[in-house]
NUFI-413126 format. One record per residue (C-alpha): residue in three letters; chain; x, y, z; residue number from 1. Coordinates in steps of 0.05 Angstrom, whole numbers. Layout:
code	unit	xx	yy	zz	pos
ALA	A	X	Y	Z	NUM
...
! end
This chain:
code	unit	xx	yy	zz	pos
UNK	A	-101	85	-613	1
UNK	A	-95	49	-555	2
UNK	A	-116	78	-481	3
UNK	A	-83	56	-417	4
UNK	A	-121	36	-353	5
UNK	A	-103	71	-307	6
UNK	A	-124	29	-248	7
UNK	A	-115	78	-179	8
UNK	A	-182	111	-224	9
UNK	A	-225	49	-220	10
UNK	A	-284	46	-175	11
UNK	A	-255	-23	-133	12
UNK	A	-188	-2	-120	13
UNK	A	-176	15	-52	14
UNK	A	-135	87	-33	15
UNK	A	-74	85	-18	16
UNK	A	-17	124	9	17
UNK	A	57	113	18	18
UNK	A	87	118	94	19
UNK	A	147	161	116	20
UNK	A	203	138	147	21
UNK	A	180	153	214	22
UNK	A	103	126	207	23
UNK	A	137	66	189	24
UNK	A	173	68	252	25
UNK	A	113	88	292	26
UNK	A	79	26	253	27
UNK	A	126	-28	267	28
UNK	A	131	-9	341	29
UNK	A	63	-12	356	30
UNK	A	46	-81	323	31
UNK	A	119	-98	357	32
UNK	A	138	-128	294	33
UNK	A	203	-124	237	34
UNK	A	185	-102	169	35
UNK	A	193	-173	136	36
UNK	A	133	-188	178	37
UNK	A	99	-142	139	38
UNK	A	51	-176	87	39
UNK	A	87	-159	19	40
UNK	A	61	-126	-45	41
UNK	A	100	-145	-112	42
UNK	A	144	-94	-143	43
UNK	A	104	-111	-210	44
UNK	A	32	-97	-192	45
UNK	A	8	-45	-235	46
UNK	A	-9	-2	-170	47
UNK	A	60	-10	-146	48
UNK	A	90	19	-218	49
UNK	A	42	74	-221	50
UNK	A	51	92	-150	51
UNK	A	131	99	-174	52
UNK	A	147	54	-114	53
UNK	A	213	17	-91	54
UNK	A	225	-37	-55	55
UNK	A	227	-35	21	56
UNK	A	165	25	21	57
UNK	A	111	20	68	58
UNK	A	39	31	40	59
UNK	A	-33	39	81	60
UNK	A	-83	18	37	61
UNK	A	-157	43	60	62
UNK	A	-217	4	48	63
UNK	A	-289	18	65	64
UNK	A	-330	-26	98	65
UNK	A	-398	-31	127	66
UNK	A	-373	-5	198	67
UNK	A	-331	49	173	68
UNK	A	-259	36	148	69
UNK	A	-201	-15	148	70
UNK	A	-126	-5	143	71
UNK	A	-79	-56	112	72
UNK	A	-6	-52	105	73
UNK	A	40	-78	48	74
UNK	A	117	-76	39	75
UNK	A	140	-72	-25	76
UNK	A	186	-130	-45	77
! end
C-alpha cells in the first residue's frame, strides 16, 4: 500500500494562505504594481493542487526567519 506525501505537513514548507479578491486589490495598490508583476507559482506544484487552486489566485506564503517573519507573494499561472 502506497502512502501519499502530503507536503503542506512537512516541517520546511512554508504556510500559506490564499488572498480574497479585495486583499489582492489592497496588495497590488500598495506595491503599485499589475498582477503579471507578480512572481508566479506553477499550476502543477504539488502545493498548488493540494491547495485546490486556479489560475489567476493570489497566495501569501509566510516564512520564519531569524528577525521574525517574511511574506512572499505568488500568482498562480
Amino acid at each position: 500500500m502506497v502512502k501519499k506525501l502530503d507536503v503542506t505537513q512537512h516541517v520546511l514548507t512554508p504556510k500559506f494562505f490564499k488572498l480574497s479578491s479585495d486583499e489582492i486589490k489592497s496588495l497590488l495598490e500598495t506595491y503599485n504594481i499589475s498582477d503579471v508583476q507578480l512572481p508566479a507559482i506553477l499550476e502543477k506544484d504539488p502545493l498548488v493542487k493540494i491547495a485546490e487552486l486556479k489560475v489567476g489566485d493570489v497566495i501569501r506564503i509566510e516564512r520564519k526567519t531569524q528577525t521574525g517573519k517574511s511574506y512572499y507573494y505568488r500568482r498562480v499561472v
